[in-house]
Backbone as XML, in Angstrom:
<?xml version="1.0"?>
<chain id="A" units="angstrom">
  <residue number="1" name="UNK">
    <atom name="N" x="11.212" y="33.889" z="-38.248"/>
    <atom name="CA" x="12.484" y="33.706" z="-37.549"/>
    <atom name="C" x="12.411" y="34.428" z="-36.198"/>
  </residue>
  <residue number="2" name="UNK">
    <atom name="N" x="13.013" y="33.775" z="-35.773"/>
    <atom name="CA" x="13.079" y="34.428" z="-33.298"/>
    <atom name="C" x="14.643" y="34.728" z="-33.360"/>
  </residue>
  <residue number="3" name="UNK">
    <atom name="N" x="14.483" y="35.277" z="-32.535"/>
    <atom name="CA" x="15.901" y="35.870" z="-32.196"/>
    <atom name="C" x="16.471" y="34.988" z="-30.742"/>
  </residue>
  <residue number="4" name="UNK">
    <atom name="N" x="17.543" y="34.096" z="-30.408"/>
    <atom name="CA" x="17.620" y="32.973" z="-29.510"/>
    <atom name="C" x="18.866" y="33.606" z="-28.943"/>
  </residue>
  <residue number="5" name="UNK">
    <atom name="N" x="19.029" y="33.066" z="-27.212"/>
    <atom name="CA" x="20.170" y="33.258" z="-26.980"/>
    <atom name="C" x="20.291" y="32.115" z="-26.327"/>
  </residue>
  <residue number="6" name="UNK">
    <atom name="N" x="21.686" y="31.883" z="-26.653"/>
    <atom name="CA" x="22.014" y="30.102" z="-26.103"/>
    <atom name="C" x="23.444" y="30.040" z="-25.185"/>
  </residue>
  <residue number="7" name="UNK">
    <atom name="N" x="23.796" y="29.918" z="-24.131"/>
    <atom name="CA" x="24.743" y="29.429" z="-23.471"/>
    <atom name="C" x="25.307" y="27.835" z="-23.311"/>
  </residue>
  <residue number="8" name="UNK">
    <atom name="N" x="26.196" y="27.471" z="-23.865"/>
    <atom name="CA" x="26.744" y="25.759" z="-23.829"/>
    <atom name="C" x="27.659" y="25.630" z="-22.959"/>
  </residue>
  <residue number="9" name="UNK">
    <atom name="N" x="28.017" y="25.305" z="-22.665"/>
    <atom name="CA" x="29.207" y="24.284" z="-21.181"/>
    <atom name="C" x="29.338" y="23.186" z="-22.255"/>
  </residue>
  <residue number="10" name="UNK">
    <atom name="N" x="31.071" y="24.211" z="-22.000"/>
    <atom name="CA" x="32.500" y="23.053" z="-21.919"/>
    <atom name="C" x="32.966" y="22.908" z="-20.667"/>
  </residue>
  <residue number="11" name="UNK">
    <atom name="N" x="32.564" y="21.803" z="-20.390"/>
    <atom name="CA" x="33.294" y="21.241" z="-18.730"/>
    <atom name="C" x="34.011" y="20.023" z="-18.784"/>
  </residue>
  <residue number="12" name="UNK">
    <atom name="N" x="34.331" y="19.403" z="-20.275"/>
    <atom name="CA" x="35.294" y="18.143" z="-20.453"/>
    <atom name="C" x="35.992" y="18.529" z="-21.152"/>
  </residue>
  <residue number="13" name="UNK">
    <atom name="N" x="37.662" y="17.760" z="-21.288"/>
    <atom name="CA" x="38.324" y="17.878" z="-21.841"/>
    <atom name="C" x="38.202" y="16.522" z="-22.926"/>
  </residue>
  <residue number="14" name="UNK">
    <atom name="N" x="37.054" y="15.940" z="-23.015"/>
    <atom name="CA" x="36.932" y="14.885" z="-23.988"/>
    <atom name="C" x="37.107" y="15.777" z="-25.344"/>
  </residue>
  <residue number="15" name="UNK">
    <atom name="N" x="37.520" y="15.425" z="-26.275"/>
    <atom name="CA" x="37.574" y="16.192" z="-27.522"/>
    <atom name="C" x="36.651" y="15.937" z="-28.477"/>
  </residue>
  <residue number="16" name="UNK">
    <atom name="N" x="35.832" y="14.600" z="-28.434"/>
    <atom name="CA" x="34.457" y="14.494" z="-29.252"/>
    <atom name="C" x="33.555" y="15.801" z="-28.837"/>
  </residue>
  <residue number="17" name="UNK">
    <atom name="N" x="33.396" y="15.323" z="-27.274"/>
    <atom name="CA" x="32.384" y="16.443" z="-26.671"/>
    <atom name="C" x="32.785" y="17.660" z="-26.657"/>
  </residue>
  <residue number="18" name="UNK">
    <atom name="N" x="34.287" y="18.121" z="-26.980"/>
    <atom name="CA" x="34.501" y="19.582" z="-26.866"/>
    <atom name="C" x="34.122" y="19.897" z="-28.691"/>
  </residue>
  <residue number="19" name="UNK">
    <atom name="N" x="34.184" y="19.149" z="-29.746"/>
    <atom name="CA" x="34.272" y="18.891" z="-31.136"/>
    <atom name="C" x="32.618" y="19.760" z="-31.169"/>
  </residue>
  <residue number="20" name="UNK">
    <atom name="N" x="31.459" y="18.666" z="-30.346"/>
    <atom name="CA" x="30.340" y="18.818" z="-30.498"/>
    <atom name="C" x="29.843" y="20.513" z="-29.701"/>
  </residue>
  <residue number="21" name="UNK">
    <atom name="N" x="30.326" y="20.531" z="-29.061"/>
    <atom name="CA" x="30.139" y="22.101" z="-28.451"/>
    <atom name="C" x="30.213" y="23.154" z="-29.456"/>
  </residue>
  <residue number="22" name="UNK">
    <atom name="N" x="31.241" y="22.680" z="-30.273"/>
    <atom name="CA" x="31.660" y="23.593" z="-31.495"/>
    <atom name="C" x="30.309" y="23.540" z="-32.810"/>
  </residue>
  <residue number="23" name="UNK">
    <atom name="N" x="30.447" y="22.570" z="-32.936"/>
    <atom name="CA" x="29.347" y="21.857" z="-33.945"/>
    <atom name="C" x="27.788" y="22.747" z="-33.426"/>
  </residue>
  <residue number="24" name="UNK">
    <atom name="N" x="27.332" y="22.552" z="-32.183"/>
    <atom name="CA" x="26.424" y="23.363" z="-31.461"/>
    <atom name="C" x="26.292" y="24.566" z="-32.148"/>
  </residue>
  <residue number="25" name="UNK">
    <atom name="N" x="27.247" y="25.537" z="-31.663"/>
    <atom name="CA" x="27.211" y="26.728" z="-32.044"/>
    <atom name="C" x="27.171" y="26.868" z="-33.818"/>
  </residue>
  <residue number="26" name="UNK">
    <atom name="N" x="27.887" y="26.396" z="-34.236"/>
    <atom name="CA" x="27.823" y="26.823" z="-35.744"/>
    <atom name="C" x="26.695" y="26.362" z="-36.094"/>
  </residue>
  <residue number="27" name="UNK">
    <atom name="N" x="25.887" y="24.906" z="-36.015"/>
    <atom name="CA" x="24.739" y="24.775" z="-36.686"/>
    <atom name="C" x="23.585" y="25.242" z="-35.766"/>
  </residue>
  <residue number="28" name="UNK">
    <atom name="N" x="23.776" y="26.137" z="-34.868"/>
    <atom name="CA" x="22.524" y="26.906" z="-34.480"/>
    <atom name="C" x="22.542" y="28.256" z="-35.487"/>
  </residue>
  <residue number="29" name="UNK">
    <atom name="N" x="23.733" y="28.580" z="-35.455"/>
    <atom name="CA" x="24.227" y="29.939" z="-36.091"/>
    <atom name="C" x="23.875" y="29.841" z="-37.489"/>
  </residue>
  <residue number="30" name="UNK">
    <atom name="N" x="23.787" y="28.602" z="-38.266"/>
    <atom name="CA" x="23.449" y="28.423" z="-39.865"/>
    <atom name="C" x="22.032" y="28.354" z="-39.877"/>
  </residue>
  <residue number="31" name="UNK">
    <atom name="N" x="21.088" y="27.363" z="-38.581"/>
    <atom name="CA" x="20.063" y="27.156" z="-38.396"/>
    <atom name="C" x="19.319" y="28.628" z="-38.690"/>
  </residue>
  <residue number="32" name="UNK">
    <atom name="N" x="19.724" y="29.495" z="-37.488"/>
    <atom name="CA" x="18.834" y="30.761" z="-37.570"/>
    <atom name="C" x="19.327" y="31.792" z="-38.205"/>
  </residue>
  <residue number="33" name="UNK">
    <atom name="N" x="20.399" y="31.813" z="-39.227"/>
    <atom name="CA" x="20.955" y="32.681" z="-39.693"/>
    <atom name="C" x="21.738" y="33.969" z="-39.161"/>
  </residue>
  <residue number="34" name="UNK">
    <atom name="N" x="22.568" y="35.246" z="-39.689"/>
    <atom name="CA" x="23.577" y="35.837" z="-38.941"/>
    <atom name="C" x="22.673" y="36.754" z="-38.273"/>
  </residue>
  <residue number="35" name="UNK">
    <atom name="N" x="22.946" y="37.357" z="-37.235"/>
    <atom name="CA" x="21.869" y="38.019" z="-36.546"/>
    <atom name="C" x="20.532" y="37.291" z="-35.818"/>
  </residue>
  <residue number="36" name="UNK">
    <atom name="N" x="20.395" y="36.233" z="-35.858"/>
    <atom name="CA" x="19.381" y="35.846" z="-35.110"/>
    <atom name="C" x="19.744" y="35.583" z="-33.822"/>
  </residue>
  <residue number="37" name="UNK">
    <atom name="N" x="20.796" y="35.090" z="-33.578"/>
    <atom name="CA" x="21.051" y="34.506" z="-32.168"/>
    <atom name="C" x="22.437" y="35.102" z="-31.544"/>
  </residue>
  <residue number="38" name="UNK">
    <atom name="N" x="22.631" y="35.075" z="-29.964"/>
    <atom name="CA" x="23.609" y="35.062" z="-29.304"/>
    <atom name="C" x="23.754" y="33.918" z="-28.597"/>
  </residue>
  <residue number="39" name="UNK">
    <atom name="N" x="25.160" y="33.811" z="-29.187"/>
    <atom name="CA" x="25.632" y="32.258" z="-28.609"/>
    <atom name="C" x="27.080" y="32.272" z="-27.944"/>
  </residue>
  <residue number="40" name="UNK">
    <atom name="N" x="27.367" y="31.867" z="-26.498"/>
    <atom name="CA" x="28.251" y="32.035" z="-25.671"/>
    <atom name="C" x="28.234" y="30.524" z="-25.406"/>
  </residue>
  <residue number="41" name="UNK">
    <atom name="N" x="29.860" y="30.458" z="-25.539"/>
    <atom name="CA" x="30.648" y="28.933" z="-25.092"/>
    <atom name="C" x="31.404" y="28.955" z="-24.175"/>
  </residue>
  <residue number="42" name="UNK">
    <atom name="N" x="31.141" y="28.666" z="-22.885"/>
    <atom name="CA" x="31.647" y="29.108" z="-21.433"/>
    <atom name="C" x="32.524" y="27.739" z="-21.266"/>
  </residue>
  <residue number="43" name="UNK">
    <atom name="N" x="33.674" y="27.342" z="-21.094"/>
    <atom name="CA" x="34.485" y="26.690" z="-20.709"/>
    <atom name="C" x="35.165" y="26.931" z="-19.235"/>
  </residue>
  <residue number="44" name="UNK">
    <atom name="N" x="35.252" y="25.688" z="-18.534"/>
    <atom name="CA" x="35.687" y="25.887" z="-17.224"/>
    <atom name="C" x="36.184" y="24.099" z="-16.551"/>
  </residue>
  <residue number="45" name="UNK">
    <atom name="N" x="36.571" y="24.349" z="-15.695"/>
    <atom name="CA" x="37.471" y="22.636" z="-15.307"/>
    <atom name="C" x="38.383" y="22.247" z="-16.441"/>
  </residue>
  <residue number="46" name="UNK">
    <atom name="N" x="38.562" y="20.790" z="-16.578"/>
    <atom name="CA" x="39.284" y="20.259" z="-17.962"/>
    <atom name="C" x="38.804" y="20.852" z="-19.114"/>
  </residue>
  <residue number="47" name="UNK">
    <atom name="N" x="37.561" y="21.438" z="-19.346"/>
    <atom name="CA" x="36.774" y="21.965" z="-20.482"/>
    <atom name="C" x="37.485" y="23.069" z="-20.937"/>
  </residue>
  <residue number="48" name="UNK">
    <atom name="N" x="38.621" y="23.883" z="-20.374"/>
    <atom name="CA" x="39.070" y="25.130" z="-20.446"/>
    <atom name="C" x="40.344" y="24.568" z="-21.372"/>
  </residue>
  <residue number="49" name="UNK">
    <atom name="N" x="40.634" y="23.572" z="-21.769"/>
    <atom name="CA" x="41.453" y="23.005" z="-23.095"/>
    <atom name="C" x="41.541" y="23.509" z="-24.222"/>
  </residue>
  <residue number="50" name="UNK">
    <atom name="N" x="40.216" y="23.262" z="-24.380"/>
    <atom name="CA" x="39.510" y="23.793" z="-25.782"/>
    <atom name="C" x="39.594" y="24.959" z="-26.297"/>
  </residue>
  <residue number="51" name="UNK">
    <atom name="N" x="40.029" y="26.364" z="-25.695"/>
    <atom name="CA" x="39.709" y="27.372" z="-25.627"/>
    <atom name="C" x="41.555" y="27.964" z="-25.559"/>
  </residue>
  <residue number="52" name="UNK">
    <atom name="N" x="42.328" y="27.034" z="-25.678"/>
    <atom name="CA" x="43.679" y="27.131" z="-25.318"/>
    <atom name="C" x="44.682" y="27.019" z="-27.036"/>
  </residue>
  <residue number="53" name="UNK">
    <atom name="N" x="45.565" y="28.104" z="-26.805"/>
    <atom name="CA" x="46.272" y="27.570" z="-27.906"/>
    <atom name="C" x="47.211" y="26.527" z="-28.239"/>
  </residue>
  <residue number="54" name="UNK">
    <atom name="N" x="47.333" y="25.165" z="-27.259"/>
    <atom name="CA" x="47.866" y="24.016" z="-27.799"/>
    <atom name="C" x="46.370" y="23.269" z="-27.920"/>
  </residue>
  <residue number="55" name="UNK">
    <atom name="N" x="45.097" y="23.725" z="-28.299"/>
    <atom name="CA" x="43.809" y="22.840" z="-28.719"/>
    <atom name="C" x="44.096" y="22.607" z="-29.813"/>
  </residue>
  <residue number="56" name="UNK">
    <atom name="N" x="43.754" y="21.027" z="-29.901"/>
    <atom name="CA" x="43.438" y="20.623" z="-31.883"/>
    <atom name="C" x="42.417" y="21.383" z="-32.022"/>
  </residue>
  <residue number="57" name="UNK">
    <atom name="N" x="41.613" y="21.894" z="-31.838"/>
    <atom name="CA" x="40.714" y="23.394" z="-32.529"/>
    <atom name="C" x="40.657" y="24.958" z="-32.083"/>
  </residue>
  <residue number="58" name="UNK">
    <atom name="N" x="41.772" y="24.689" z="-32.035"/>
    <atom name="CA" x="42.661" y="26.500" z="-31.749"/>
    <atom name="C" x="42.172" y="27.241" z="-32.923"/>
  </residue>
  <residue number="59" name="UNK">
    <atom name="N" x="42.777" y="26.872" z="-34.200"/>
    <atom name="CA" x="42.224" y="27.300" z="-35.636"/>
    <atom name="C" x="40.550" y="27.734" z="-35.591"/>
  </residue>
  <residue number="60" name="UNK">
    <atom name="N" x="39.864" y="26.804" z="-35.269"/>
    <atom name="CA" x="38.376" y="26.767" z="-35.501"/>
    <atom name="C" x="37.912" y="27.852" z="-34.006"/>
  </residue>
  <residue number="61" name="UNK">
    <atom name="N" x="38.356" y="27.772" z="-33.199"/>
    <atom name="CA" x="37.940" y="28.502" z="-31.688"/>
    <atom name="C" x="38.505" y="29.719" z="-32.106"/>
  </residue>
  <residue number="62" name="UNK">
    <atom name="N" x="39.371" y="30.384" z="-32.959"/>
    <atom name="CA" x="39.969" y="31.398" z="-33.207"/>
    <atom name="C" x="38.736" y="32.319" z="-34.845"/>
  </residue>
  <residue number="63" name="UNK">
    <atom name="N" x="38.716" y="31.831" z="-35.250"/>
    <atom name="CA" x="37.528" y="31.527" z="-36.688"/>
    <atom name="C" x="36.226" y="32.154" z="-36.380"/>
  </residue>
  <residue number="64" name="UNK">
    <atom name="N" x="35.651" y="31.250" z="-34.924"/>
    <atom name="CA" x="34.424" y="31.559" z="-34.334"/>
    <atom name="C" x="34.485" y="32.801" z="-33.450"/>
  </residue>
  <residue number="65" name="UNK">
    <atom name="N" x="35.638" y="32.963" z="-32.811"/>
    <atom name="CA" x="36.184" y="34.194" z="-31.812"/>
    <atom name="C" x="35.714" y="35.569" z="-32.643"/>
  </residue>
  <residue number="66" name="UNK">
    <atom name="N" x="35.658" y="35.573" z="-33.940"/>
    <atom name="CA" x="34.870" y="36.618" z="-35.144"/>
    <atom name="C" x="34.125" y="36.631" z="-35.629"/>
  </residue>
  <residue number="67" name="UNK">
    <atom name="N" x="33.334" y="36.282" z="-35.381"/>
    <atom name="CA" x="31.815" y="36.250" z="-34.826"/>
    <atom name="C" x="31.389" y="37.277" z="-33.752"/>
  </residue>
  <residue number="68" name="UNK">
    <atom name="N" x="30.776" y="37.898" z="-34.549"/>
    <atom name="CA" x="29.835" y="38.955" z="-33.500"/>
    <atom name="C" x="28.654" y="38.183" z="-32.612"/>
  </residue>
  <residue number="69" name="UNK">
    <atom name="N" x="28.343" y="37.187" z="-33.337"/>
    <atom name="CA" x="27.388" y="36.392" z="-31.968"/>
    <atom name="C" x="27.875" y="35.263" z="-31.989"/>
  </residue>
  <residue number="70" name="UNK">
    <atom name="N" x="28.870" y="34.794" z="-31.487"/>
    <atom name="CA" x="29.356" y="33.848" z="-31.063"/>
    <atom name="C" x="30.579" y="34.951" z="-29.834"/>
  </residue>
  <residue number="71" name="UNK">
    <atom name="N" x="30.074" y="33.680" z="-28.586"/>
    <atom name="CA" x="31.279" y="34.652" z="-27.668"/>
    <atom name="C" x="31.687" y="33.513" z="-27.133"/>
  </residue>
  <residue number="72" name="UNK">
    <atom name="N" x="33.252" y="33.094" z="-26.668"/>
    <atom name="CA" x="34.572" y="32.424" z="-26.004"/>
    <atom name="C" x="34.246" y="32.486" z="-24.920"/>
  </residue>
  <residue number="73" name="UNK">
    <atom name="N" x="33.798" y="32.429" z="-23.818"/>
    <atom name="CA" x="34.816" y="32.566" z="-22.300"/>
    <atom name="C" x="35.642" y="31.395" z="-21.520"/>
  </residue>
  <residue number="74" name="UNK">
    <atom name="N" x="36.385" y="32.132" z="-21.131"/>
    <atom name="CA" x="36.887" y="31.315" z="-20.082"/>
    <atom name="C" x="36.631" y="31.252" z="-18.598"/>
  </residue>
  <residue number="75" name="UNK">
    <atom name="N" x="36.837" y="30.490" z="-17.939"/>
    <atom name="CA" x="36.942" y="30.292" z="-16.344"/>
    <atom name="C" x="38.488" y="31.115" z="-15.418"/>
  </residue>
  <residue number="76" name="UNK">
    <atom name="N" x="38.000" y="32.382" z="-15.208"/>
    <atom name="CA" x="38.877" y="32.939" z="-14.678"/>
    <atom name="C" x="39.703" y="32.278" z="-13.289"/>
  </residue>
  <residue number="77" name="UNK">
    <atom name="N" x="38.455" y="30.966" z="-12.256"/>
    <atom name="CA" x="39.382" y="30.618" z="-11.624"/>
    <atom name="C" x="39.690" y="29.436" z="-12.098"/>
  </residue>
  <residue number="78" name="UNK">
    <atom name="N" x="39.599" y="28.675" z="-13.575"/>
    <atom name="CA" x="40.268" y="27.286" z="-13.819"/>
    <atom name="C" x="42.040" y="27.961" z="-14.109"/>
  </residue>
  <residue number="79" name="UNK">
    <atom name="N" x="41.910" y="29.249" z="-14.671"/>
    <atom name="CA" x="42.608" y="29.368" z="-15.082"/>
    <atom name="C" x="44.115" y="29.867" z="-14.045"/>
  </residue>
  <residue number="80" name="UNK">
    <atom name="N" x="43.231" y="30.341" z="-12.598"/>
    <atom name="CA" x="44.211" y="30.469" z="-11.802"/>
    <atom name="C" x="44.807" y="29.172" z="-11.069"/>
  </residue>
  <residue number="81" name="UNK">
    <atom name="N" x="43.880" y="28.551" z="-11.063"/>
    <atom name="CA" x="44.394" y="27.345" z="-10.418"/>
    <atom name="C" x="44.884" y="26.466" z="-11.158"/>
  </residue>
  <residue number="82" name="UNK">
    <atom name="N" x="45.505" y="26.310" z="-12.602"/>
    <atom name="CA" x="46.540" y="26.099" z="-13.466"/>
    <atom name="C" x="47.509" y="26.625" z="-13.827"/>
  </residue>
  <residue number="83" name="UNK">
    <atom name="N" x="47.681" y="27.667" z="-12.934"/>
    <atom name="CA" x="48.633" y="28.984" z="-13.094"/>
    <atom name="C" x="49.168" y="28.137" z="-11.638"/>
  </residue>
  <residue number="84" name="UNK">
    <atom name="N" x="48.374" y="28.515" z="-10.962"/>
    <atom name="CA" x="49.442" y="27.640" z="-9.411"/>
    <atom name="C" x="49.682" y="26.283" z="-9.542"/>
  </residue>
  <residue number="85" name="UNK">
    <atom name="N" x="49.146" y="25.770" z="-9.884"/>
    <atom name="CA" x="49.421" y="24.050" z="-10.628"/>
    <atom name="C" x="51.063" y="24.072" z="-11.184"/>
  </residue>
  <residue number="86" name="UNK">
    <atom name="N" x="50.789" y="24.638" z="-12.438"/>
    <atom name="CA" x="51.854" y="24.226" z="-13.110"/>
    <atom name="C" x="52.819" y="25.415" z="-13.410"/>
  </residue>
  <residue number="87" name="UNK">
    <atom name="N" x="52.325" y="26.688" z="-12.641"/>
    <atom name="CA" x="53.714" y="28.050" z="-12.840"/>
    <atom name="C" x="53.156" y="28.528" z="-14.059"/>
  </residue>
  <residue number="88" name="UNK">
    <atom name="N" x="52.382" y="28.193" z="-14.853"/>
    <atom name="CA" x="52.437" y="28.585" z="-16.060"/>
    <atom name="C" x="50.567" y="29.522" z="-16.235"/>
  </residue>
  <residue number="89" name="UNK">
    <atom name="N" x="50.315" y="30.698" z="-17.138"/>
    <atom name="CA" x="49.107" y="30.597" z="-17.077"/>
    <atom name="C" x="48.704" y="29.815" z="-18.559"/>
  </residue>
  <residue number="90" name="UNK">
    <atom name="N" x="47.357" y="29.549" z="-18.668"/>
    <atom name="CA" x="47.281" y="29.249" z="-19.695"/>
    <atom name="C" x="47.540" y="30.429" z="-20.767"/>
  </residue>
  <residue number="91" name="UNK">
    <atom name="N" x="47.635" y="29.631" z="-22.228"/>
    <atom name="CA" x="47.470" y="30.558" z="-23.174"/>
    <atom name="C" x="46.632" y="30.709" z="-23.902"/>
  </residue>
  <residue number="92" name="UNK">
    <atom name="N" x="45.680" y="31.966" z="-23.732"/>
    <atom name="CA" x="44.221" y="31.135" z="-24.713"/>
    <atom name="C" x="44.049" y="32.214" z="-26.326"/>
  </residue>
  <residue number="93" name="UNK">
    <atom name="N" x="43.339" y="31.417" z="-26.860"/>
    <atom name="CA" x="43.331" y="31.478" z="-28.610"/>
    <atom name="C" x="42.953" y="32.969" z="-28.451"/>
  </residue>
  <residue number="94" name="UNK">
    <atom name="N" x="43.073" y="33.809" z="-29.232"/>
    <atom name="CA" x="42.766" y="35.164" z="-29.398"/>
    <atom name="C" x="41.457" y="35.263" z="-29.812"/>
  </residue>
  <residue number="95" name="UNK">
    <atom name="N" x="41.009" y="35.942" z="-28.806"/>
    <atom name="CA" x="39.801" y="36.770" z="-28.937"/>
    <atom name="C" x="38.762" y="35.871" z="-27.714"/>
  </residue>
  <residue number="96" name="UNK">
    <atom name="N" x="39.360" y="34.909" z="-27.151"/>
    <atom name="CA" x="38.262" y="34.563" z="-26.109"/>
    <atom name="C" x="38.432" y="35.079" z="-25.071"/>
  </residue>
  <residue number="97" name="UNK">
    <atom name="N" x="37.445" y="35.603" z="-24.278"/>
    <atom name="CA" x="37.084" y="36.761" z="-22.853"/>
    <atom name="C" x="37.662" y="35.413" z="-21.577"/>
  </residue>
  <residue number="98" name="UNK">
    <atom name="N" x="37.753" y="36.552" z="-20.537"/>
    <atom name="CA" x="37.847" y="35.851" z="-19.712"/>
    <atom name="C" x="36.937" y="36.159" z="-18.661"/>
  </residue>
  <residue number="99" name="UNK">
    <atom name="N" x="36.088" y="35.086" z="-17.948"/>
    <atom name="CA" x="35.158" y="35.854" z="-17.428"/>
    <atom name="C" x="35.574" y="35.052" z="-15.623"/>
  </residue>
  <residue number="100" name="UNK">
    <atom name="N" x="34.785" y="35.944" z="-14.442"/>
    <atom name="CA" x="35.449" y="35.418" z="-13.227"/>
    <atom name="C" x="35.304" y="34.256" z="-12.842"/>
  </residue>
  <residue number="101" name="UNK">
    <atom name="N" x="34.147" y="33.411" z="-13.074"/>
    <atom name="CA" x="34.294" y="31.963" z="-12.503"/>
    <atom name="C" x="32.879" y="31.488" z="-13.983"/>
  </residue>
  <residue number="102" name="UNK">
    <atom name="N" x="33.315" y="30.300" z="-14.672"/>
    <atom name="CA" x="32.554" y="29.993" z="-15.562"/>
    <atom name="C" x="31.409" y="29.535" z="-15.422"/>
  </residue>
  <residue number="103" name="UNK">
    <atom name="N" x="30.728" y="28.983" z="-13.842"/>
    <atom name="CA" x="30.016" y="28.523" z="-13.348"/>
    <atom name="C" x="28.561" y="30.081" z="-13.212"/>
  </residue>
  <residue number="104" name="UNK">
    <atom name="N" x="29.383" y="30.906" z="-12.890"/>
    <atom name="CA" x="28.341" y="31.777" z="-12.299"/>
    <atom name="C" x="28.087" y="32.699" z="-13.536"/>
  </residue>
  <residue number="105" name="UNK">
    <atom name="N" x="29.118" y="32.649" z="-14.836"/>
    <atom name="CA" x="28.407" y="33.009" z="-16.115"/>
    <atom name="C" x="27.150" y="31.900" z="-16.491"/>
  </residue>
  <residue number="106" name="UNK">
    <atom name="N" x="27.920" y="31.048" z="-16.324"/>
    <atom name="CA" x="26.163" y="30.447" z="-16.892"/>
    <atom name="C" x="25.138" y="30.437" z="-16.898"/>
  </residue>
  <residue number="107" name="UNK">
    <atom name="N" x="25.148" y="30.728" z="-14.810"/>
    <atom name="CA" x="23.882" y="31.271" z="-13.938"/>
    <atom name="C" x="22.998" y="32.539" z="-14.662"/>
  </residue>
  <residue number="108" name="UNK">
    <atom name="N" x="24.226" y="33.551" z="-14.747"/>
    <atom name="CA" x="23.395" y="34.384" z="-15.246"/>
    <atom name="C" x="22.999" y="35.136" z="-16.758"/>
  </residue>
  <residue number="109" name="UNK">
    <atom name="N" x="23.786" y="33.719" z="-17.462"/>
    <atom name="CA" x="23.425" y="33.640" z="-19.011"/>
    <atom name="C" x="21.600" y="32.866" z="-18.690"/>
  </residue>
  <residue number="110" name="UNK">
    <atom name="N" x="21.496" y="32.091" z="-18.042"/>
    <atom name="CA" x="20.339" y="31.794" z="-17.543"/>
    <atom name="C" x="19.401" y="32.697" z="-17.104"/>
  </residue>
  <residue number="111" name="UNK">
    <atom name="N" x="19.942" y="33.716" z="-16.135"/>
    <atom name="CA" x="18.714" y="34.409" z="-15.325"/>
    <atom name="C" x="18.817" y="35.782" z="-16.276"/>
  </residue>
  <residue number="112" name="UNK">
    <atom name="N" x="19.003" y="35.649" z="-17.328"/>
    <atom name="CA" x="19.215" y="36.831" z="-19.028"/>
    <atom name="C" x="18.099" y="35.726" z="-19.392"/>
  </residue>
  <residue number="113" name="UNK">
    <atom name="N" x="17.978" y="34.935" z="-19.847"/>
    <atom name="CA" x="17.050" y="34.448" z="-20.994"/>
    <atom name="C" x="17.674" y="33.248" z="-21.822"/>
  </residue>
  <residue number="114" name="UNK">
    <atom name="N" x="18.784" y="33.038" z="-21.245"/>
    <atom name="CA" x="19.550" y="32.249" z="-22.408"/>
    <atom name="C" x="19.292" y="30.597" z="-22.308"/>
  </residue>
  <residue number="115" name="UNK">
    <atom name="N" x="19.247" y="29.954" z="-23.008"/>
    <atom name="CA" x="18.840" y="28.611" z="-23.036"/>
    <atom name="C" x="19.958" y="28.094" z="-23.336"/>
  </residue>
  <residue number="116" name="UNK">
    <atom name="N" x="20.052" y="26.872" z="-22.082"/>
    <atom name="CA" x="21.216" y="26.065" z="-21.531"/>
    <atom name="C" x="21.119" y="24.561" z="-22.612"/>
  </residue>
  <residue number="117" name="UNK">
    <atom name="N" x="22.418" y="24.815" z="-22.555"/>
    <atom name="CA" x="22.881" y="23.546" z="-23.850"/>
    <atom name="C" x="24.321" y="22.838" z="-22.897"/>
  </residue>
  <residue number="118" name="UNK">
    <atom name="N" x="24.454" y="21.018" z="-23.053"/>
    <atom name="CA" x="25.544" y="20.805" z="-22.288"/>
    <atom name="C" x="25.885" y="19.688" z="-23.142"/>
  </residue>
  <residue number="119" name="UNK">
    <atom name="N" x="26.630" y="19.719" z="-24.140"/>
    <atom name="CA" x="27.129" y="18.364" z="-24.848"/>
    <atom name="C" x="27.491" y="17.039" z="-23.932"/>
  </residue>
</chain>
């Protein structure tokens, strides 16, 4: 057994493809068992849905949020610029981070070692 670290992009608000992002992480996580891997689900654009508490997988994004290697983020500026959009900020499921722009986590979930996954 290897020890893996994996970064995925949520950048749609399609819900198959946000479904399969999910699916990603858990059957890597069963694949290599608890402790083998770190796995971060970076959401950003329409993709930052998923990660929200009116998501049909709020329940399941909240589930995985406890997980010691499984990590949430969000897009700190999707989230401002839906805050000026609509007055409102989002509300996201407990326990997902917010990180400053979801684009440049990825970068450097990349320039760490982490192997890029994009449903």
């Amino acid at each position: 057994m290897f020890y893996l670290l994996v970064v995925i992009q949520v950048s749609t608000g399609d819900p198959l493809t946000q479904t399969i992002a999910l699916n990603n992480a858990v059957n890597l996580q069963k694949a290599l068992g608890p402790g083998n891997a770190q796995i971060e689900i970076v959401a950003y654009g329409p993709g930052l849905s998923l990660l929200t508490k009116n998501s049909k997988q709020a329940k399941r994004v909240a589930g995985l949020a406890m997980y010691d290697d499984i990590t949430l983020s969000a897009c700190g500026n999707t989230m401002k610029k839906i805050e000026k959009k609509s007055g409102k900020k989002p509300q996201l499921v407990e326990g997902v981070k917010v990180v400053p722009a979801g684009v440049l986590r990825i970068i450097e979930l990349q320039n760490q070692g982490y192997a890029y996954i994009r449903p």
